[in-house]
N, C-alpha and C positions, 0 to 999 in steps of 0.2 A: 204544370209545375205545382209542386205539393206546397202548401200555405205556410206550411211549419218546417224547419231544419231541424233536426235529430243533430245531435252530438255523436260526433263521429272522429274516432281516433284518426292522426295526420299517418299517415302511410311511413315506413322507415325510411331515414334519409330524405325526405321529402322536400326539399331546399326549395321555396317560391321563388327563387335565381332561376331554376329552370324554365318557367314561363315568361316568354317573350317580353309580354306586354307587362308583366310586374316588373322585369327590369327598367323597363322606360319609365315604370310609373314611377319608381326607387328615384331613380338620378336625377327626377325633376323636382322630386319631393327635396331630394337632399338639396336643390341649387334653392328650392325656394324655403327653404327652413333656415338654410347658410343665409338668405339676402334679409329674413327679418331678424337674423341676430346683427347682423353689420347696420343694419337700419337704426337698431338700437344704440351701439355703437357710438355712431357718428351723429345723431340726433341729441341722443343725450349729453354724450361731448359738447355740444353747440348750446343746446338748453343751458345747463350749469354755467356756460363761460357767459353767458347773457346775464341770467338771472340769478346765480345762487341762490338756489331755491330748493331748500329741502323737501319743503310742500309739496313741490311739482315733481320730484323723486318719489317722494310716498303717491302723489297722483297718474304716475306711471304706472306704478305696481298696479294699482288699483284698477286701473283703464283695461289693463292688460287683461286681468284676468274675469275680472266682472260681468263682461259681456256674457261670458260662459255660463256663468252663473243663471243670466237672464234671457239669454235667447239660446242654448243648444237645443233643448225640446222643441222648441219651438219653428229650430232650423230642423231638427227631425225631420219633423213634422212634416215639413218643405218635401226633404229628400223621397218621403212614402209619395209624394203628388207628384212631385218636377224630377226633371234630368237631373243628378246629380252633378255631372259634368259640368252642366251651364251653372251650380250654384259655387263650385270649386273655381270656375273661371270668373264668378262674380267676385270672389275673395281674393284673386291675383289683382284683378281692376282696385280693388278697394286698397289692397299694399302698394299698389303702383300712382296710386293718387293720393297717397300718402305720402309717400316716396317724394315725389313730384313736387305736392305741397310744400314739404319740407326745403325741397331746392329752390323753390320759388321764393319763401320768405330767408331765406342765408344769402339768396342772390344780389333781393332789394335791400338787405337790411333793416328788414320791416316785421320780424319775427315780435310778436306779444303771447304775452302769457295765456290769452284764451285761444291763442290761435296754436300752438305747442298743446292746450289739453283738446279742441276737436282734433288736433290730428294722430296724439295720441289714443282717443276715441275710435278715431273710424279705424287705426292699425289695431286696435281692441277686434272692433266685430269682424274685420278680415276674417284675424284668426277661427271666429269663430265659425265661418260659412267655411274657410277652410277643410278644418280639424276634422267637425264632426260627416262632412257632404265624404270627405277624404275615406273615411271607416266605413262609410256607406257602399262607396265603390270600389274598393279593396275588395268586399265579398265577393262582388262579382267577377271580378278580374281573376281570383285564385281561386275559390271555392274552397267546400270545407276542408278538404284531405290538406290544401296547403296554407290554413288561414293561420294559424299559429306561427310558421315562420313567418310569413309575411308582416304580421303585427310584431313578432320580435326582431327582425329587420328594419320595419320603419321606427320602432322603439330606438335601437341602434344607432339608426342615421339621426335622428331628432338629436343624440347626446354627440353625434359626431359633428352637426351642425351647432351644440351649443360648443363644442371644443374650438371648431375651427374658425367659426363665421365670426368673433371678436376679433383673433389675429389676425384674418386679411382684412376684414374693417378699418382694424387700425395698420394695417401697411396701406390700404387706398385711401384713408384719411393723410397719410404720411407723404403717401406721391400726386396723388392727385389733389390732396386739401378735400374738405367736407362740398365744397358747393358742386366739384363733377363727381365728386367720390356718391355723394347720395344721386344724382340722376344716374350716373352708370350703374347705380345698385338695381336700376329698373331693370335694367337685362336680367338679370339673374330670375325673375318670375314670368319671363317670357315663353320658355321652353315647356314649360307645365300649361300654361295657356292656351298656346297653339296646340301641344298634341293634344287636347281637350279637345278641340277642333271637330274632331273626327276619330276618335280612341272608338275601339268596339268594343264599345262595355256599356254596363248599366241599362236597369231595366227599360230606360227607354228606346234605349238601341234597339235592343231583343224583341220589344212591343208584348210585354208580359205587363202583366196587369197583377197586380198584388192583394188586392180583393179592395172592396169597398172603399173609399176614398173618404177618408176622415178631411171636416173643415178644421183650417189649424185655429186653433183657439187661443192661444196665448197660457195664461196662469193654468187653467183650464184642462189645457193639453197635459201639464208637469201632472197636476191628480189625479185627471183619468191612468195617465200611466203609471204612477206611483201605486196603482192600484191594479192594472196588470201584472205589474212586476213582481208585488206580493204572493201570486200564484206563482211562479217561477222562481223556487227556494236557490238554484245554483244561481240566477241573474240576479235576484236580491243582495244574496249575501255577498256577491263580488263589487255590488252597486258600492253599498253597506261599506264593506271594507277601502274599495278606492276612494269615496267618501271622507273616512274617518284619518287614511293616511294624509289624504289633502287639509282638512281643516285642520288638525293637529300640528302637523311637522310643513306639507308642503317640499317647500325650497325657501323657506326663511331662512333656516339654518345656514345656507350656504350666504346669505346677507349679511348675517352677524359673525363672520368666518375671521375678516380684521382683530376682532375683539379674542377668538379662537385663540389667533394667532398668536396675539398679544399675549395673552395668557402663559402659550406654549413657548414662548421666548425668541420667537419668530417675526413680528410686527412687523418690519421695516419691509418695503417691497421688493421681492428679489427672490431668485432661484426655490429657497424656501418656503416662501410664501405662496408662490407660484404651485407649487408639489401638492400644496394643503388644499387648493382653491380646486385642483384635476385631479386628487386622490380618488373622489367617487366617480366620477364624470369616465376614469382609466379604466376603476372594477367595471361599469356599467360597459363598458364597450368588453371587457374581458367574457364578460358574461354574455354579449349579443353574439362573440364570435364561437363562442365555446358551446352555446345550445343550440346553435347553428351546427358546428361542427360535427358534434357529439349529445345532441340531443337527447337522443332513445333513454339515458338514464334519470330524466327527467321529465315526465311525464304531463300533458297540459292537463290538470284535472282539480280540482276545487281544495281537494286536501292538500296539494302540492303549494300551490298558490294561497293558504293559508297557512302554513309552516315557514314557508320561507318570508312570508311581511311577519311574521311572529318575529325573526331570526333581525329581521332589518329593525325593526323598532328596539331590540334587544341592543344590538350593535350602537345605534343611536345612543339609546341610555348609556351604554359603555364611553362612546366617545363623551359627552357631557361630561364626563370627573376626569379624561385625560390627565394627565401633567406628563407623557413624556411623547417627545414629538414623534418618533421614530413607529411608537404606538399608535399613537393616533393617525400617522399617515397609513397603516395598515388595516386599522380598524372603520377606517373612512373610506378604505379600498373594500372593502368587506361591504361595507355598505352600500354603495354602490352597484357593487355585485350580485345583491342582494333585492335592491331597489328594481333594477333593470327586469331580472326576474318573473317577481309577483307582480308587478303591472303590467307589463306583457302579457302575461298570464291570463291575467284578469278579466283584461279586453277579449282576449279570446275570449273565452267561456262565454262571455256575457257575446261574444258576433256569432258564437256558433249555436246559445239556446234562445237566443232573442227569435220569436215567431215573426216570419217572411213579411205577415201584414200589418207589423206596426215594428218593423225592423229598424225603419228610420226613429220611430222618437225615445226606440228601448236606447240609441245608439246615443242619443242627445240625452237623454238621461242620466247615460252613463258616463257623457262629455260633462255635463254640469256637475256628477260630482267630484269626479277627477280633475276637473279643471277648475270649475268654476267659483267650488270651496278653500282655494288656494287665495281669496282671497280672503280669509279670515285668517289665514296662518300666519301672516303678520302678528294680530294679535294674540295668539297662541304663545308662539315665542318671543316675536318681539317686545310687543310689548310688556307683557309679564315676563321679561328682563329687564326693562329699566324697573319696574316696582323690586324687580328680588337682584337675578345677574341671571346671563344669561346660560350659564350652564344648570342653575336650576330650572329656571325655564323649560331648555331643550330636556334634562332628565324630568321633567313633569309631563311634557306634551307625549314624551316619547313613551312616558310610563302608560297615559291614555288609551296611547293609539296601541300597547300590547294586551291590554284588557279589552280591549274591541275585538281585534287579533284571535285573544284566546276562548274568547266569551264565545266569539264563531266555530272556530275550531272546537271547541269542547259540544256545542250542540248540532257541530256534524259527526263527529264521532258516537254522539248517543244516537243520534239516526240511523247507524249504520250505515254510514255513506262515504 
């Protein structure tokens, strides 16, 4: 087996639905993507009604996404040595004793504020042995002709599981109460577990060796690779760009949506408000179905995926000055549409030039910056909203992230590329 993957256009119509084993790998993804939004849910329901405690709101964010930040290279790192399989099933154990924990302190009534931040902690690094072991063995389950769909597939289900996994959250919060609603939420990570078991994938299945066997280092690992990357101008710049969309914008915007609404004459909670909060969340699935469907006119390739995060930061800016609702729920659908897109996109490129023998920590790389920098986006908008308001804010971050955007785009276009 060759050490390096060549980028290789996805065949016409090439739907990763067609292979068996991506469909399995799809349904388990979605049940356990749907069980850490219900997790959420119901947890933070329970938190608030104890402590009102905003702190521990802001230290949710934080938990969540931080991890990413500090260990995806690092979990790379893991995936080039170990099974990926057993480090994905190590992320089900870690949500599932979370999960558990949680039920244990709602049961006794014995729920404390340090014990609500390790567990949102260990639901942090879940995600993280997750996410990034998950991109890992994607490749090998579809290969390159069908990686593209398969990343804007699981792109898809992740916005289908933020859409739906609130709503039956809160219907099993509503029938069953929080203390069986969260252990029965353990089932739902069971199915991706077990078929881990024995799934035929991943290099250690195959008993392929990836060449040399780097020890993981820690900080270490981020600059050596930081510095392979640099040699690979398409994995750079898409690093670069899913980077800049994270620290900038993220998903704060969608936090300070109340205040949107407010604005838009919308505030009160209800049908309305409802429309503004799934406007992006509706384009992003519009879009997963539609380059699914009808892909071929939109091409996975570096200029594609840099014009269209050009088009979403633009849209952004545009929503920021809003005043009419009708407007903005369309320009928010746009967005969305838009969103879904260039980071799907992105992830390809960077799974299909990332070289076979450091595939794992190019892939945590690129987990830390897509993910990992979302935990600064807080301060991006948020908080330079309370100094200014928050639509300035959002049209400053937004303005940012289109000069990163363009500054890309204009020096692949002098490249010829």
């Amino acid at each position: 087996m060759t050490s390096t993957v060549a980028p290789s256009p996805a065949p016409a119509e090439s739907s990763a639905l067609r292979i068996p084993g991506y469909r399995t790998f799809l349904l388990t993804f979605m049940l356990a993507m749907m069980a850490d939004n219900i997790e959420h849910v119901i947890s933070y329901w329970v938190a608030f009604q104890k402590f009102h405690s905003a702190a521990l709101g802001g230290f949710a964010v934080v938990s969540h996404w931080l991890p990413f930040l500090m260990f995806s290279v690092p979990v790379g790192a893991l995936n080039d040595r170990l099974d990926s399989r057993r480090l994905i099933q190590a992320g089900m154990v870690l949500f599932i004793t979370a999960s558990v924990g949680w039920g244990y302190f709602f049961y006794t009534d014995s729920l404390q504020m340090w014990h609500a931040m390790v567990l949102l902690t260990l639901h942090g690094c879940a995600g993280v042995l997750w996410s990034t072991s998950s991109q890992m063995l994607l490749y090998d389950i579809v290969g390159a002709g069908y990686l593209a769909s398969a990343v804007r597939l699981n792109a898809t289900a992740r916005y289908l599981g933020v859409l739906v996994g609130p709503g039956v959250g809160s219907i099993i919060m509503r029938t069953l109460g929080p203390i069986r609603g969260i252990f029965l939420n353990t089932v739902f990570y069971l199915p991706l577990l077990l078929w881990l078991v024995s799934a035929p994938y991943g290099r250690h299945f195959r008993g392929v060796t990836a060449g040399p066997k780097r020890a993981v280092r820690g900080f270490a690992d981020i600059v050596q690779t930081l510095r392979d990357v640099r040699g690979m101008p398409t994995v750079a710049a898409m690093v670069l760009l899913a980077g800049a969309a994270s620290f900038f914008i993220g998903n704060s915007y969608q936090a300070q949506m109340p205040g949107f609404a407010h604005d838009l004459g919308h505030g009160d909670p209800g049908m309305a408000y409802t429309l503004l909060l799934g406007a992006d969340a509706a384009g992003a699935l519009l879009a997963g179905i539609l380059l699914e469907t009808r892909g071929t006119w939109l091409p996975t390739a570096p200029a594609s995926a840099l014009k269209i995060a050009f088009l979403w930061g633009c849209a952004l800016f545009t929503f920021s000055f809003m005043s009419s609702y009708p407007a903005a729920i369309a320009v928010l659908f746009l967005a969305g549409f838009f969103e879904l897109s260039f980071s799907s996109m992105t992830q390809a490129l960077v799974q299909l030039n990332a070289p076979d023998t450091i595939r794992g920590r190019v892939l945590g790389l690129f987990s830390m910056s897509a993910s990992g920098l979302r935990a600064f986006s807080g301060v991006t908008v948020g908080l330079l909203g309370s100094v200014t308001n928050i639509h300035t804010s959002l049209a400053v971050s937004a303005l940012a992230f289109v000069a990163v955007a363009g500054v890309l785009l204009l020096r692949r276009s002098q490249q010829g590329a």
